[in-house]
Each structure stands twice: as C-alpha cells, then as structure tokens.
N, C-alpha and C positions, 0 to 999 in steps of 0.2 A: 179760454175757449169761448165763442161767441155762441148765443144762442141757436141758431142753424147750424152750425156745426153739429152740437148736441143733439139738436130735434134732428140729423139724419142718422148721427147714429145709433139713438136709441128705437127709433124705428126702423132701422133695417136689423135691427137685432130681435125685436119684437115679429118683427117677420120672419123670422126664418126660424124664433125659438118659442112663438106664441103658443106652443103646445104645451111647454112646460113653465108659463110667466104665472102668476097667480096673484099680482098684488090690483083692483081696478085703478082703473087711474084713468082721465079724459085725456086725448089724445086726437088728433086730427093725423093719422097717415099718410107715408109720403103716397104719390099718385099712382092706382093703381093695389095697394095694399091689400085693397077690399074689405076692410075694418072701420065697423063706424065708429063715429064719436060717440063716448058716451061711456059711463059709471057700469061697463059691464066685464070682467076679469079676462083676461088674455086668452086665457087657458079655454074658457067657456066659448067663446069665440072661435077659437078652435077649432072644439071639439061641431061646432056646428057647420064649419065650412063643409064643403060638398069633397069629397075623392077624388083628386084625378085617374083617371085611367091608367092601368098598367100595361104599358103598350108591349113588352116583350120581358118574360124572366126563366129563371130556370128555378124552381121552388123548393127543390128538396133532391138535392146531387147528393148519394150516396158518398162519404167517403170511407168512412169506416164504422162499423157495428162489431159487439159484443152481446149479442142476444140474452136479456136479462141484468144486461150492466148498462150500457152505453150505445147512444148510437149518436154521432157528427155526421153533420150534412152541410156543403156548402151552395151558395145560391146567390141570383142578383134579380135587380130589379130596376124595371128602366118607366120614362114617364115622359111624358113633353105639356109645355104650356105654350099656347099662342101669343102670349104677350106678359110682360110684368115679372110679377114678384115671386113667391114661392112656392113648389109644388109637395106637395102632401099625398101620401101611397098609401094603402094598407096593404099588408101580405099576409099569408099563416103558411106555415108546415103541419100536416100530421106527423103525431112523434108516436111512439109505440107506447103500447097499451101497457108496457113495465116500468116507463118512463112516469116518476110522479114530480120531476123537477125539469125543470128547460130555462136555455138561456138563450140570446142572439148576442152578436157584436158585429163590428162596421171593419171590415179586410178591404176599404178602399171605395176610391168613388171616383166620377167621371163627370165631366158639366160642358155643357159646350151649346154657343150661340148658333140658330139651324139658318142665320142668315152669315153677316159678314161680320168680319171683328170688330170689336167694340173696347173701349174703357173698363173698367173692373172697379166697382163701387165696394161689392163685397159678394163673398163666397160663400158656400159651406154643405154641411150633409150632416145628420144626423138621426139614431134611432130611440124611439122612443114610445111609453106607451107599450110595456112588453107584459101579455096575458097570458098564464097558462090558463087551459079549460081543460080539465082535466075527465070531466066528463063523455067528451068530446074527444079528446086527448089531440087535441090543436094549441099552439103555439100561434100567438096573431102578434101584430106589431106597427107603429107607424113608423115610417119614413118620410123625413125633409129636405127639401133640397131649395137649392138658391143660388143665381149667379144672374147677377146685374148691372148694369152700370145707373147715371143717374136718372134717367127721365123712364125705366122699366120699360120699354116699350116693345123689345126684342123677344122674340121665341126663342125657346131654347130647352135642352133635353140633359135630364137628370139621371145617372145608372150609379144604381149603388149596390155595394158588395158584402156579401153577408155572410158569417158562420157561425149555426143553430150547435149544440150540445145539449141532449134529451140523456136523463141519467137516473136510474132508481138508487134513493139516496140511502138502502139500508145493503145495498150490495158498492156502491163505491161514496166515500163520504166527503162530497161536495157543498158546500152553500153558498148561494148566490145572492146579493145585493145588489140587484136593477132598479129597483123607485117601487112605489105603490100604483098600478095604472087606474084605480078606481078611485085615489086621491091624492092622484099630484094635485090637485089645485086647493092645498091646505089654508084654512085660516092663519092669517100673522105670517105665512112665506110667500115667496116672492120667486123663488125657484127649486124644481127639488135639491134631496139632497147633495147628490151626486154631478152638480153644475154648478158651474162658477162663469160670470160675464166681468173679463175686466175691460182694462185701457194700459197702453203704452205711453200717455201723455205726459211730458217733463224729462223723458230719458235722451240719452244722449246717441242713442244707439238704436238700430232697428230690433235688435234681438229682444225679448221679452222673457221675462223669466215669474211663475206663478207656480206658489204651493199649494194646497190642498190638501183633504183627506176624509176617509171614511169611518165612521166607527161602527160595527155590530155586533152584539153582545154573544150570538151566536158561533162567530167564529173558533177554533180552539186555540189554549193557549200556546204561544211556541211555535204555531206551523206561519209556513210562508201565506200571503194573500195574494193574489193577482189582481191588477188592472185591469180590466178589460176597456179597450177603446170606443166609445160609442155615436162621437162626436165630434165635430169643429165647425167651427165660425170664426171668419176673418172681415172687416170692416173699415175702411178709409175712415180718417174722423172728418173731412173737408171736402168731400165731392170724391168725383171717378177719378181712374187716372190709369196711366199704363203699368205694366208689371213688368220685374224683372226675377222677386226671386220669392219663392214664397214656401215656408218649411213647417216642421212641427218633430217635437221629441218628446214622449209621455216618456220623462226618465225613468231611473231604478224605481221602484218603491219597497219601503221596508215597514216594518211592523213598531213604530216609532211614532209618538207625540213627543216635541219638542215644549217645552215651558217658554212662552214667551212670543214664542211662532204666531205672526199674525197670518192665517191661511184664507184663502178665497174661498167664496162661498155665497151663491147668492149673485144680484145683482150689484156687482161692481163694491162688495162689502168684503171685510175681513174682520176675522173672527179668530180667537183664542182657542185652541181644540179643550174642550171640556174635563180638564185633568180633577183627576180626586185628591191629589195631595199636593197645593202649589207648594212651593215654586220649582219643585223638580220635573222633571223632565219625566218619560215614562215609558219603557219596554211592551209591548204587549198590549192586553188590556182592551183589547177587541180590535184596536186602530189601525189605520195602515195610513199612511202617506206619503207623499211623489211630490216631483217635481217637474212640471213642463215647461219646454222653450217653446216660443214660436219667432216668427220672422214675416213680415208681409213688407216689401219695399220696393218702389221704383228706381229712377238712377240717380236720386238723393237718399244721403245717406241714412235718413229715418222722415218720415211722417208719423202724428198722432193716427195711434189705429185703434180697434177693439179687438179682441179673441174671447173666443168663450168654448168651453171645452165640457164633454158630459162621459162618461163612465159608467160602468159597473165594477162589483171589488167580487171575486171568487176564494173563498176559503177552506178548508176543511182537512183534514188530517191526510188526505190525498193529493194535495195540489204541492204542484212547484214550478217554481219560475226559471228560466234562464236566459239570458238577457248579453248580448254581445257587446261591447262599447261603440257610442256613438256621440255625437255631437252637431253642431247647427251654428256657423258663422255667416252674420252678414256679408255680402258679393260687396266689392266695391270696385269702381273703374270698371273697364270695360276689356273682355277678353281678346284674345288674335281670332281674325273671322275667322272660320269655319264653314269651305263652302258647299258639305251635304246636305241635303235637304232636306228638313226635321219632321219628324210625323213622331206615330208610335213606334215607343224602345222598349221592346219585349226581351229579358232573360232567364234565365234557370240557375238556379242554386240548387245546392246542395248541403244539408247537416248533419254528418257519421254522430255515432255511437252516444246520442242521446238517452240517457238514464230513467228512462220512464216507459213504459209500459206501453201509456199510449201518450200522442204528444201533436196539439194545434199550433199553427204558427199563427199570430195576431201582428199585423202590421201599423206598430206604436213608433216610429220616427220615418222620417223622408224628408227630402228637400228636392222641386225644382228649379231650375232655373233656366232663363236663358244665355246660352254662350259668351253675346254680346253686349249690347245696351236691352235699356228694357221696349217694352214691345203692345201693339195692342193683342187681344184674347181671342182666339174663336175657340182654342178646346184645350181644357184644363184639368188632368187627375193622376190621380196614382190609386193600382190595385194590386190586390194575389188574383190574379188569374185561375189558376189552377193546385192542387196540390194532392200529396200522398203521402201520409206515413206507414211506413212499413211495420206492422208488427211482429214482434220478436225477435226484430233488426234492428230497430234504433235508427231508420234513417227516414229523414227529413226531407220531401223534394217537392219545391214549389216555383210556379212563375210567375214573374211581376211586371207588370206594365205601367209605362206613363207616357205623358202627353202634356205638351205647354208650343203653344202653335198659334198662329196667326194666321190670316188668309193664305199666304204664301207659305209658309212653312218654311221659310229665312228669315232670322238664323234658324236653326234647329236647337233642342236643349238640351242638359245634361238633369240628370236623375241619381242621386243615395238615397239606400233605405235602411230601417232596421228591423228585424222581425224580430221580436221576445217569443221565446217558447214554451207553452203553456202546456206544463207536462205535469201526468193524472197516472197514480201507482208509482213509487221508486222503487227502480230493480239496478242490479249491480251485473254489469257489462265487460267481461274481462277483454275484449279488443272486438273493433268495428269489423262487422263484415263486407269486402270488398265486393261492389256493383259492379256491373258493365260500364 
C-alpha cells in the first residue's frame, strides 16, 4: 500500500471518529478537515470543535413507559454542513426522575449530498460520548456523521436515528456498557473500548469478516448480553469512486472467549481476549463476543477498504436476545434493468408472540444495493422509521426505510435487513394474539 493511500485513510477515519481517537500523533489533514497539525490527541480536538446546529429532530417520541420501571423513547436527528468533512450534533432527553440508568443506540441513519451526485470516499454515523446527569435527570450524547468524496467540497446533510431506554435498575436489572464519556481519551489507548478500526487489504473478496468483544465484570453469570449498535464507518483505501453495494451484519453474539481468538480492538490492532486459564477457551466470565461482516464495493470485485464499528454490550438477569438469520454476499455482474424509478422504499413488518415483557427492535444487519452496475451517490441510508410494541401482546411492528439514488434515481435499488430483538422480563406466551 503506498503511502497516500494510507494518509487518506487514516484521515478520513480520524475524521469521522476523532471523538473517540486518543493516541497524539502529528498529522497534516486531508483538506478541509479542520485539524491542525500538531502533538495534540484526537479526542481533545474534538471535544473542541464548535456544534453543528440541529436543524430539525424529534427528541423524545414516547414509545412505551412502565412508570417506576422503564420508559423507551425513540428520536432523530438531522444537521447540515456547507462544505467538507464531518458534522458533529449534540442531543439529550429528559428521562424520568425514577430513571437512575439510560442508554442510546443508532436504529439507522441517512446522508445525502444537498447538490448533485458525487463519488463516495467514505461514509458513516455514529454515537458517542453518552452522559447520564442524574441530577438533572438528562440523557446527552454526541452524534457523527460523514459522507464525502475526494476533494470535501460538497454540502451535504446528516439524519440519524436513535433509541433511548431510561430504566430504575433496583425494579428491572439491566447493565449497560457505553464507554466512559469523561475519559474516553485514556492514557496508553488509542480507541475506546468498545471500537475497533480495521482494513480489508490482501482479501480476495469484498465481504469482511471482524471479531471483537466486551468484557464486564458486572454482568451475571449465565444470562444473555446484548449488542447494542452504535456505529459504522466505511472507507475506500485509494481515492472516491462510485458504489454499487454497500452492507453490514453485527452477527449472533454469545457469552464466549475463545483461546487463541485474535479480536479487533483499537486501531487496526488485534488482541487475545484476556482469559484466566490459557490455553482454554472460556464460558461466561463477564464476556460476550460477535462477529461482523461488512461489504463496501463498486463493479470490481473487491477494493482495499477500511470499517470500523462502535457498540455498546447490555447485560443483566433481565435481558434477552433474539435474533432471525441473516447473511451479506458480495453483488457481482450486473442485474436485468429495472425500469422504476428508485427513490425511497418504505415497509412494515410484523413480529407475533415474542416472549418478553417488553421488547426494542435494534437494526443490526442491512444491505443496499443497486439493481444494476454501480452508480454515483446523492442519497444514501437505512433506518426504523417508526415502531410499537404491544404490551401483553407480544407483538412487534415496525417500519424501515432506505434509499441509495443518484440524481436521476435510475436504476433504483433493492434493500434487506435484520432487526435483533432486544427483549427485557421473560414471560411464557401460550399462543400469539391475532391483529387486524
């Protein structure tokens, strides 16, 4: 890999994740970054840039409450920049005054250039930076967003999708692992713990495959953990170029360290998970770990890229997962045209007789693509739109939207997804009750 290859991707990674980078290092940014050169840590830089404005959200959508247990809210957030490189948001919720724990995660995001289509350098959305104030009983958060080609010079507008869970943890027993917001930018790391920056470079294949994992001592033993999704970052290693298919799957995850397992962690590092007894393998023990695909490819059949992916892990004697099968294959060739004309594809689903009490849907796999060959960009995302669970129904109903378009909006594209269901209290269901 040549050196310019490298110096862009490691600053367009630095841009769009500089909130949570923490090693200093000198560096001259690509143009437009708004980072100077100099011996001062990513992170700190940051935390100094100025806000963009929140140009439109909804902050605190009621979905469901249990007064004195729980209360979900879901929300978005939208932003625009006149030129360049990344936009940065802050949001909060008030959460209720019984509420001494809160969480956020990312149900989707939207990115779209407000002139003409363009090239695709790299992507992404993520949250991070999650405070409760308890005092206050506000929930605050930052938001990134990024979609560029090479020279940064296009405006362009960032919406991202969001669902808070405010919970008193001595009436339902939840724990959450988000990062520390008062010291992600740790001595000796480089990223918190819960992110990992790789590369695709040497594979034969556009698909990517990255392990990971969490450990916290607080978890119990024996229950399921949850994933929560918090993040992605996608990255050409060689300049812009046009898109054809671009995916992501936060697989199963289980309560499992492997011996031997080199997992991601950090920038572009891999790491042994920390076992007490090598060389075996190990059950339990506070851990969880997963595995993610991704895919970012034109109409050849792989380019060097980067991904970098951020999380949180939810544990406690109440949580449980359930998870539908899914998978993510590279496009190759070119499909039979299709001559509708592609914008946004909005649908509804439906999921009977879920065993849980109450139950979030988290949107942890999707693939777009286009029909055809690949294409330039003007508007690029996938979200949950809307959703409801029914208590003491068991039933699941959400909508999802996506969009992958170009000025004309020919071809038009095709969209899968998967929602993991992240369900809180197990109760036994003797048969679904039939909707409308």
């Amino acid at each position: 890999m040549n050196a310019k290859s490298l110096f862009q991707r490691r600053s367009f990674w630095c841009c769009l994740l500089v909130g949570v980078i923490s090693f200093p290092i000198s560096l001259s940014f690509l143009p437009g970054c708004g980072f100077q050169h100099g011996q001062v840590p990513f992170c700190q830089q940051f935390t100094d840039l100025p806000l963009t404005p929140v140009t439109s959200s909804d902050p605190d959508h009621l979905v469901f409450e249990e007064v004195g247990t729980i209360k979900v809210m879901r929300g978005f957030g939208s932003a625009k920049l006149n030129s360049g490189n990344f936009i940065k948001v802050e949001q909060s919720v008030s959460v209720p005054n019984y509420a001494n724990q809160a969480a956020v995660f990312l149900n989707g995001w939207r990115l779209n250039y407000l002139g003409d289509d363009q090239h695709v350098l790299g992507l992404g959305a993520l949250i991070t930076k999650i405070k409760l104030d308890r005092r206050s009983s506000t929930l605050t958060w930052n938001a990134v967003g990024l979609l560029r080609d090479d020279d940064a010079e296009e405006a362009y507008n960032f919406t991202y999708y969001y669902t808070v869970i405010a919970w008193n943890d001595t009436a339902v027993n939840l724990i959450v692992d988000q990062g520390d917001p008062d010291n992600f930018c740790r001595a000796g790391t480089n990223f918190p713990d819960n992110s990992y920056f790789a590369d695709n470079t040497g594979m034969t294949t556009a698909l990517s495959s990255f392990s990971s994992f969490i450990q916290n001592p607080n978890f119990p033993s024996g229950k399921p953990v949850a994933v929560l999704p918090r993040g992605i970052g996608f990255a050409w290693g060689g300049g812009d170029h046009h898109l054809l298919q671009i995916a992501y799957d936060l697989n199963f995850s289980q309560i499992f360290a492997e011996n031997r397992q080199q997992y991601k962690k950090g920038y572009n590092a891999e790491i042994p998970a920390p076992l007490p007894n090598p060389p075996a393998s190990l059950v339990d023990s506070g851990f969880v770990s997963w595995n993610t695909y991704a895919i970012f490819k034109d109409n050849d059949s792989r380019r060097d890229y980067n991904f970098g992916e951020m999380v949180s892990a939810l544990g406690g004697n109440d949580v449980g997962v359930l998870q539908p099968p899914f998978s993510i294959l590279p496009k190759e060739g070119e499909s039979a045209e299709i001559v509708n004309v592609g914008g946004v594809k909005t649908k509804e689903f439906v999921i009977e007789n879920i065993p849980f009490e109450f139950a979030i849907p988290m949107l942890t796999g999707w693939e777009l693509g286009y029909v055809t060959d690949d294409q330039h960009v003007r508007d690029v995302g996938v979200w949950i739109d809307d959703w409801i669970y029914e208590l003491g129904v068991g039933r699941l109903r959400y909508k999802l939207s996506s969009i992958l378009a170009d000025n004309d909006k020919d071809p038009e594209h095709y969209f899968r997804h998967k929602v993991t269901v992240l369900g809180i209290r197990p109760v036994v269901r003797r048969s679904a009750e039939k909707g409308p």
